[in-house]
N, C-alpha and C positions, 0 to 999 in steps of 0.2 A: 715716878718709877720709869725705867729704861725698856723703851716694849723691843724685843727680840729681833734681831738682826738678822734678816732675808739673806744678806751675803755668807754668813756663818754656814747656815743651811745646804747654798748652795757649795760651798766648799766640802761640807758631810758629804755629801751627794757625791758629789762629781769625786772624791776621795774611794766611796766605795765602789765605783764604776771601774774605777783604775788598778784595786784591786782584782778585781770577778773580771776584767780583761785580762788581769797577769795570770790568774788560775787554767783561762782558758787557753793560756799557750801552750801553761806547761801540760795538758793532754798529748795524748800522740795523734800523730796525722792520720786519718783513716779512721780515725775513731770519734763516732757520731756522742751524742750526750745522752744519757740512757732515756732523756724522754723522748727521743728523736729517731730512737732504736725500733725496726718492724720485725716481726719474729717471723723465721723463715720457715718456707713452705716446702714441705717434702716432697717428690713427684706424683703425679696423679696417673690413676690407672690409666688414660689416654695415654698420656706421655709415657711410660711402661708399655702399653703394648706396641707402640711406634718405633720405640727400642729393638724391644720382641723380632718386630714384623724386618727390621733392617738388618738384624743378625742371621734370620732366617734366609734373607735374600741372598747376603755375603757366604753363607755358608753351603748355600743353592750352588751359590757360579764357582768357587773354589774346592769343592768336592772333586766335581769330573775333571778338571784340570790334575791334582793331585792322584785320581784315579788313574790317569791318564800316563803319569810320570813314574810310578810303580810298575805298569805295564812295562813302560820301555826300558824298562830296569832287570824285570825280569827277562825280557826278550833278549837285552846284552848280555846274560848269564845261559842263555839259551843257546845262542850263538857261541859266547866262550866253550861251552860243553862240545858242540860239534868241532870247534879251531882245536879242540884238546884230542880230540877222535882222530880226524885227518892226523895228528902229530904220533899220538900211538900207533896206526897202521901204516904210516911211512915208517916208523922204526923198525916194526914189526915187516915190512917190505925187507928194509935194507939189510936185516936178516935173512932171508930167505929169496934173494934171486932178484929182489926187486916185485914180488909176489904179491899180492892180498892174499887174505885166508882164504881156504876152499874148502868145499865140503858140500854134501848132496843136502838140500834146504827141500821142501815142498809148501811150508806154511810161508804167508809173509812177514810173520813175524821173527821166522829160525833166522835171516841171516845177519841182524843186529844181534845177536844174539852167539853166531859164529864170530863177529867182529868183536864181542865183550870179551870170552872167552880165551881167542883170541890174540889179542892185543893186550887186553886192560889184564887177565889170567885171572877172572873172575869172572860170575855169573849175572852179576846186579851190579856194576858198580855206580857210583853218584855221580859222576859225570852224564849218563845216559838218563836220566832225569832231567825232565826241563821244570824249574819253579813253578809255571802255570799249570801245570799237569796233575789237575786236581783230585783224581782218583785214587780210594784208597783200598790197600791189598791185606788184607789178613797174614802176618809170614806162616809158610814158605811162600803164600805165592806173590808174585810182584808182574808187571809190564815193563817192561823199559818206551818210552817216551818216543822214539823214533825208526823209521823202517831206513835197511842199507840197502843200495842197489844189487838183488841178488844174482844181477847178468855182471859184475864187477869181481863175483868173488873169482879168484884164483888167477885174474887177470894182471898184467906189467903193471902198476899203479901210472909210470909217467908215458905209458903208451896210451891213456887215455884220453879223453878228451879234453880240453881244461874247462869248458862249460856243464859236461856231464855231469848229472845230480848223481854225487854219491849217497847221500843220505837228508834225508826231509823228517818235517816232525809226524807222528803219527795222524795228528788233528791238529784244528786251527788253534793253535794252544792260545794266542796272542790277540787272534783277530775278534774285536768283542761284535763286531756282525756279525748277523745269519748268513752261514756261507751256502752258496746258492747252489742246488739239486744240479746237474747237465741228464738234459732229457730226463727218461724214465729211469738212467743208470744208476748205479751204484755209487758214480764219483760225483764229490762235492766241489767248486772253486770255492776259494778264499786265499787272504793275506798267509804264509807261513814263512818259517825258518827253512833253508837251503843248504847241503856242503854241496861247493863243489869239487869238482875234482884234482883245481888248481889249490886248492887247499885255504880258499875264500867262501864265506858265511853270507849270506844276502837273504834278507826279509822281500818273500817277492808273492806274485799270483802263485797259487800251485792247486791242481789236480788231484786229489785226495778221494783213494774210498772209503767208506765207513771202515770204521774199527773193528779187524773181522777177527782178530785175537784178544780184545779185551775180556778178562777175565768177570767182570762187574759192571755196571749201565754207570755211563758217563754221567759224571756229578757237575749237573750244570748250573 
């Protein structure tokens, strides 16, 4: 009898090698053999609150920036309001002689109020509103937002001075510091809105006494 052929064998052999080589080409790239596959781990609370603690941080430093950029948004809408005021009482002038309004005022609050009146031929209108001006009125009553120079009224408008403040805001509407007491006085400094009387707006220091016409306690 014929004993079994060692070379045969190895021909089997090495036949099925050459096979289970061609199976494993045709796999896609990237793609492990499922016994070589580790199952993936979901994040762990550490790793979560490190998330947490990083969003918290970003959202720490870009707040007050953002806060910051709202402010001088509404301060440029504050400023438009008075550029629109200077333009209704020069009209209001160029009618009348070249004139401001006149009229006997004794509070500080009447002669913004003789300039509403006026010029704009209303009592309230939303121009004399600054956005920061956060108090709020029950109708009929209202504040308008800024005081006019009441040594101005009845005066030439271009016989003035051109740095003379014709109209400031009533309060530091913009300035988000504590604006600072002078002496035991009445008046405050801080950052505010400015008209002047060249008929330019300027965010500057300014002088300010308490609010001595507000109808309601400032909503700070």
């Amino acid at each position: 009898m014929f004993e079994p052929s060692h070379g045969g064998q190895l021909d089997s052999i090495n036949g099925r090698l050459v096979l289970l080589a061609g199976h494993l080409k045709d796999l896609p790239r990237g793609v492990a053999p499922a016994s070589s596959r580790r199952p993936c781990s979901g994040m762990t609370l550490i790793e979560m609150l490190v998330v947490i603690a990083i969003v918290g941080i970003l959202a720490s430093l870009l707040l007050p920036a953002t806060s910051q950029a709202l402010e001088r948004a509404r301060r440029t809408v504050c400023q438009n309001n008075l550029r629109q005021t200077y333009l209704m009482v020069a009209s209001h002038a160029s009618d009348h002689g070249g004139l401001l309004p006149a009229a006997w005022v004794v509070h500080p609050g009447q002669p913004m109020q003789v300039i509403a009146n006026s010029a704009f031929g209303e009592s309230n209108p939303k121009s004399l509103h600054c956005p920061s001006d956060r108090r709020q009125f029950e109708p009929p009553l209202y504040d308008l937002s800024y005081y006019w120079n009441a040594q101005t009224l009845g005066q030439p408008l271009l016989s003035l001075h051109p740095q003379l403040h014709l109209a400031t805001e009533k309060w530091f509407w913009h300035d988000r510091k504590s604006p600072q007491q002078v002496g035991e006085s009445s008046t405050y400094q801080g950052q505010g809105v400015a008209l002047w009387a060249d008929g330019s707006t300027h965010y500057q220091y300014l002088g300010l006494s308490t609010l001595t016409n507000e109808i309601e306690t400032l909503d700070e």
